[in-house]
Biotite code that builds the C-alpha atoms (Angstrom):
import biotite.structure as struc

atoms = struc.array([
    struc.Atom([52.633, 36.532, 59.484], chain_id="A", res_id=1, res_name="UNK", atom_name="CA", element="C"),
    struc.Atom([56.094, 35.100, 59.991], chain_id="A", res_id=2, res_name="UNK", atom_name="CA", element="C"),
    struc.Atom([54.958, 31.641, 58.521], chain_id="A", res_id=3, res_name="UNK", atom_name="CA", element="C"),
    struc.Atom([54.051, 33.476, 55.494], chain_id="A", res_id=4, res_name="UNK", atom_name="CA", element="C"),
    struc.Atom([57.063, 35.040, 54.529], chain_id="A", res_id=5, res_name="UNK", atom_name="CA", element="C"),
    struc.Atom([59.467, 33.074, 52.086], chain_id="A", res_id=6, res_name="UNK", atom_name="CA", element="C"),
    struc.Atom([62.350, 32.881, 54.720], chain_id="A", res_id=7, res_name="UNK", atom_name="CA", element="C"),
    struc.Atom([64.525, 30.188, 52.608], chain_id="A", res_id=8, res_name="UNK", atom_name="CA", element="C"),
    struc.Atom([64.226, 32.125, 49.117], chain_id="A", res_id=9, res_name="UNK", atom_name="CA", element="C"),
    struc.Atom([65.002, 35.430, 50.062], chain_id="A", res_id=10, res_name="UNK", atom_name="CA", element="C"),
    struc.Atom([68.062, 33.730, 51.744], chain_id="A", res_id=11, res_name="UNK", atom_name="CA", element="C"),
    struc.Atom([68.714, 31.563, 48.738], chain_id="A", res_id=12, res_name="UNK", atom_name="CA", element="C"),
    struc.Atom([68.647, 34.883, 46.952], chain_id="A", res_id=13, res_name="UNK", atom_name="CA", element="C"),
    struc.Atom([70.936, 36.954, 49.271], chain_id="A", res_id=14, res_name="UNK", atom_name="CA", element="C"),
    struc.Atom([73.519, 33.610, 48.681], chain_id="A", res_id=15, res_name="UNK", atom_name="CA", element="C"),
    struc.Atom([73.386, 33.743, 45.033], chain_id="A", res_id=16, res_name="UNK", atom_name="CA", element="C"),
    struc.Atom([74.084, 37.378, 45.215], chain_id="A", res_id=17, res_name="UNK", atom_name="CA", element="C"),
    struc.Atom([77.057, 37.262, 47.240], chain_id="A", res_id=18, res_name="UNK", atom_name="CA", element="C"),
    struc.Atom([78.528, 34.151, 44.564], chain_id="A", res_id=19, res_name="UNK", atom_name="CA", element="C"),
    struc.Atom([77.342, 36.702, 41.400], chain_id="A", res_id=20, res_name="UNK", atom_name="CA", element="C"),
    struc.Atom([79.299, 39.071, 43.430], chain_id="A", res_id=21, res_name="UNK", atom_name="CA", element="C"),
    struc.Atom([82.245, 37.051, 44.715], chain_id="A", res_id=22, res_name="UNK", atom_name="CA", element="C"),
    struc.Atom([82.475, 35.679, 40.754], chain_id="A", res_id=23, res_name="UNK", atom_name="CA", element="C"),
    struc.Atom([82.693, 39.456, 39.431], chain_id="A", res_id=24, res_name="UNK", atom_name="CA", element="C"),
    struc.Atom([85.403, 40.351, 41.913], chain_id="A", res_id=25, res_name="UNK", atom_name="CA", element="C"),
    struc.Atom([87.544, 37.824, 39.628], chain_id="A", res_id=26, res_name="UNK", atom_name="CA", element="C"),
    struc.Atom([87.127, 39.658, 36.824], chain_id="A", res_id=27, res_name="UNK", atom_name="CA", element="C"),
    struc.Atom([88.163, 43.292, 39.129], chain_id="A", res_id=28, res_name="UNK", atom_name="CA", element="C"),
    struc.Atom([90.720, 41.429, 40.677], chain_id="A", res_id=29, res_name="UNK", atom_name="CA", element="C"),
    struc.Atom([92.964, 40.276, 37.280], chain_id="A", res_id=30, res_name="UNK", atom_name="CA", element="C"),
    struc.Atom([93.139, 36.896, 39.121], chain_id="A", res_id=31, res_name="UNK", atom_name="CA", element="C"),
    struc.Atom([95.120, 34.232, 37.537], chain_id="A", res_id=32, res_name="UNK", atom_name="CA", element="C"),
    struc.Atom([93.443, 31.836, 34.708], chain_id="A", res_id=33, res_name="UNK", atom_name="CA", element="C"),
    struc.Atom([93.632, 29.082, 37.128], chain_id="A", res_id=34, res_name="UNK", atom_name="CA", element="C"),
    struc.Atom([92.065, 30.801, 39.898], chain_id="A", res_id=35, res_name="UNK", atom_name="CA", element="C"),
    struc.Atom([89.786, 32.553, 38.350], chain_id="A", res_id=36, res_name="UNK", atom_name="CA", element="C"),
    struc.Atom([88.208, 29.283, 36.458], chain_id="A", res_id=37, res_name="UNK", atom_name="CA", element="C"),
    struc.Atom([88.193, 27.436, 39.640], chain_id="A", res_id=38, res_name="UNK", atom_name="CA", element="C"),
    struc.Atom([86.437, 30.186, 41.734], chain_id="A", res_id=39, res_name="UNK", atom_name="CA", element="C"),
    struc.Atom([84.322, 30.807, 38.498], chain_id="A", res_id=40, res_name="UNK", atom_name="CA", element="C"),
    struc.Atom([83.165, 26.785, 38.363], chain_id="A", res_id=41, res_name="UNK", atom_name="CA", element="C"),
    struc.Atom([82.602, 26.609, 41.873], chain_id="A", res_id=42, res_name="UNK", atom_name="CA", element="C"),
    struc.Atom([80.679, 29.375, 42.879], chain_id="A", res_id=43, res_name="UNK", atom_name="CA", element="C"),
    struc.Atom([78.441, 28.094, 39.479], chain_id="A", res_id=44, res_name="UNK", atom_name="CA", element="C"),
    struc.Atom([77.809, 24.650, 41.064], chain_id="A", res_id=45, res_name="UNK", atom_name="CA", element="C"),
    struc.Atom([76.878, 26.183, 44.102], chain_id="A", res_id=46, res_name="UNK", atom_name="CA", element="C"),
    struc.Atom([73.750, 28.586, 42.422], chain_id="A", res_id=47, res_name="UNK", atom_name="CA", element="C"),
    struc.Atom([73.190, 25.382, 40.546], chain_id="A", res_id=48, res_name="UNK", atom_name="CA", element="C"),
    struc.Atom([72.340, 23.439, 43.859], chain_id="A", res_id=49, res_name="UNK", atom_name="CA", element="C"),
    struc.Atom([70.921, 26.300, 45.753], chain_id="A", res_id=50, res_name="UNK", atom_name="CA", element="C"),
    struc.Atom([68.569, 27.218, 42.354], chain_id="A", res_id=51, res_name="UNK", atom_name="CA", element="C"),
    struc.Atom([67.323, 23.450, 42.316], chain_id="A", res_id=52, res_name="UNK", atom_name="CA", element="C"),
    struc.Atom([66.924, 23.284, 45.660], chain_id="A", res_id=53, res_name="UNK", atom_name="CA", element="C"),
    struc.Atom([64.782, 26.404, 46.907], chain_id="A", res_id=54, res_name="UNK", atom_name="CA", element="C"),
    struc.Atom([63.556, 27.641, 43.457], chain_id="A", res_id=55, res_name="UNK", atom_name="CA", element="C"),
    struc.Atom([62.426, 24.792, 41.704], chain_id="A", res_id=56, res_name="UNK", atom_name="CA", element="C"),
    struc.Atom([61.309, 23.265, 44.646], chain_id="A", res_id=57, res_name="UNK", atom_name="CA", element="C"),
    struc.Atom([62.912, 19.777, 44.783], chain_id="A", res_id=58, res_name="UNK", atom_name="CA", element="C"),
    struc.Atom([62.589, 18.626, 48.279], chain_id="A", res_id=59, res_name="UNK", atom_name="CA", element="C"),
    struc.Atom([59.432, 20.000, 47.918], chain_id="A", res_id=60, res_name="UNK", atom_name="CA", element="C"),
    struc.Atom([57.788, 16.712, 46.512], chain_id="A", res_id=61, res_name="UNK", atom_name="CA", element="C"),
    struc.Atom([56.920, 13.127, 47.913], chain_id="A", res_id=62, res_name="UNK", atom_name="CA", element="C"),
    struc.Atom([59.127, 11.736, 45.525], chain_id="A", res_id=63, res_name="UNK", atom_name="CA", element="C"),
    struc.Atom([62.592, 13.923, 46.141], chain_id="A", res_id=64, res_name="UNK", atom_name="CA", element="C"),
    struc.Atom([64.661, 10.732, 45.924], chain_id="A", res_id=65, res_name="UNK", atom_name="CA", element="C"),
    struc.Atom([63.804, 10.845, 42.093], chain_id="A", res_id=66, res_name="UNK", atom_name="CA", element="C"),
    struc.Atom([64.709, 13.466, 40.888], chain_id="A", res_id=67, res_name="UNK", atom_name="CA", element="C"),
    struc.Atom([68.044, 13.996, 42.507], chain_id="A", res_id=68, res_name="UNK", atom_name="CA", element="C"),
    struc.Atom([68.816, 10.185, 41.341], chain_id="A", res_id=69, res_name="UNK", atom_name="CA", element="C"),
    struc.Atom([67.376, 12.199, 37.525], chain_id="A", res_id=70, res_name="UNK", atom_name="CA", element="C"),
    struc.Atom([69.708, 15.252, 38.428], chain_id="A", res_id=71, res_name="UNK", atom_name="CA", element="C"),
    struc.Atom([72.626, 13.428, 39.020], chain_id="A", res_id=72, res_name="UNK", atom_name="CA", element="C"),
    struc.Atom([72.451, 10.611, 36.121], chain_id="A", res_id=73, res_name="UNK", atom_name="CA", element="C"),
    struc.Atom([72.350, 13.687, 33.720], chain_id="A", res_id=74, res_name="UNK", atom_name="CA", element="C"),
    struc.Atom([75.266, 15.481, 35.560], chain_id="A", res_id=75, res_name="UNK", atom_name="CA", element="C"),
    struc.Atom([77.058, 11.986, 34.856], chain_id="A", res_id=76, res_name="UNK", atom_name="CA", element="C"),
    struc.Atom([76.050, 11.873, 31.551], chain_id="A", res_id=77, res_name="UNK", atom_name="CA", element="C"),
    struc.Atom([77.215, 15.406, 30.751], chain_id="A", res_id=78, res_name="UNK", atom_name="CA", element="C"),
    struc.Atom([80.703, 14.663, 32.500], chain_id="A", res_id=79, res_name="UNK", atom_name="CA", element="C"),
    struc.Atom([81.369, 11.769, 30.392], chain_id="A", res_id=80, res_name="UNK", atom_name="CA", element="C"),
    struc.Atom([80.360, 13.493, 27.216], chain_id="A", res_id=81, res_name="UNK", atom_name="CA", element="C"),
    struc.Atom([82.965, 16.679, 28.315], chain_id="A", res_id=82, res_name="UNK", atom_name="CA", element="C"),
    struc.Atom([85.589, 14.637, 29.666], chain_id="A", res_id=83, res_name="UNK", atom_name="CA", element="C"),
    struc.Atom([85.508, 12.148, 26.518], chain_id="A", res_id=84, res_name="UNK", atom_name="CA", element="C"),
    struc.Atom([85.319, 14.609, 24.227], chain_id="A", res_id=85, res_name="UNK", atom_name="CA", element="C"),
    struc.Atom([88.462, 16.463, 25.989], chain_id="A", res_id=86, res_name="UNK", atom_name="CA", element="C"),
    struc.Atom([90.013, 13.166, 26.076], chain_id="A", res_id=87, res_name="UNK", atom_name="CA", element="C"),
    struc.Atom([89.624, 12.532, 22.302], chain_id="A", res_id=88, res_name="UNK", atom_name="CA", element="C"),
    struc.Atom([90.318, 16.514, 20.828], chain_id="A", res_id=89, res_name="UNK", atom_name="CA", element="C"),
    struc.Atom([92.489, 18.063, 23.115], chain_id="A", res_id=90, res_name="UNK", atom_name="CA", element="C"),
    struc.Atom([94.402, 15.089, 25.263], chain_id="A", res_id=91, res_name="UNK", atom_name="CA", element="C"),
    struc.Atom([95.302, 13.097, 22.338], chain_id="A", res_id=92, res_name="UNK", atom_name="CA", element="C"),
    struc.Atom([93.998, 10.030, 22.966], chain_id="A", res_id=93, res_name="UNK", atom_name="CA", element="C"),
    struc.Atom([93.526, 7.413, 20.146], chain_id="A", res_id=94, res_name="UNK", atom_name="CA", element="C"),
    struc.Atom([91.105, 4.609, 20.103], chain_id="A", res_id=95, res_name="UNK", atom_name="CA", element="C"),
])
């Protein structure tokens, strides 16, 4: 019976809790912007990585190597399109 119960995802679960509920305390807390953003953006990269990992099954696969090369290539993609657009609006940068 042990074998059959989903160990890993109720764990996963229980950890994305605790960040939903260590996120919210920012808001009860009156933290600083600065704190508050940072705590906010890391605790959401963290659910990111545990929700590809045990929900959507990545490792899961014969081919893992694949789709984390996919996963990051598009996280690359999406920091160069934030940071160049920051660049280019709010830094002030002219080409």
């Amino acid at each position: 019976m042990k074998e059959l119960f989903p160990a890993k995802q109720v764990g996963g679960y229980a950890f994305s809790l605790i960040l939903t509920f260590v996120a919210l305390l920012v808001y009860f807390f009156n933290m600083s912007k600065a704190i508050g953003l940072t705590i906010f953006i890391l605790t959401a990269f963290i659910q990111a990585a545990i929700q590809i990992v045990l929900f959507m099954h990545a490792r899961e696969i014969e081919d893992s190597k694949s789709v984390f090369v996919t996963l990051f290539y598009a996280l690359f993609i999406v920091l160069v399109t934030v940071f160049g657009t920051l660049l280019c609006m709010i830094w002030g940068w002219e080409y």
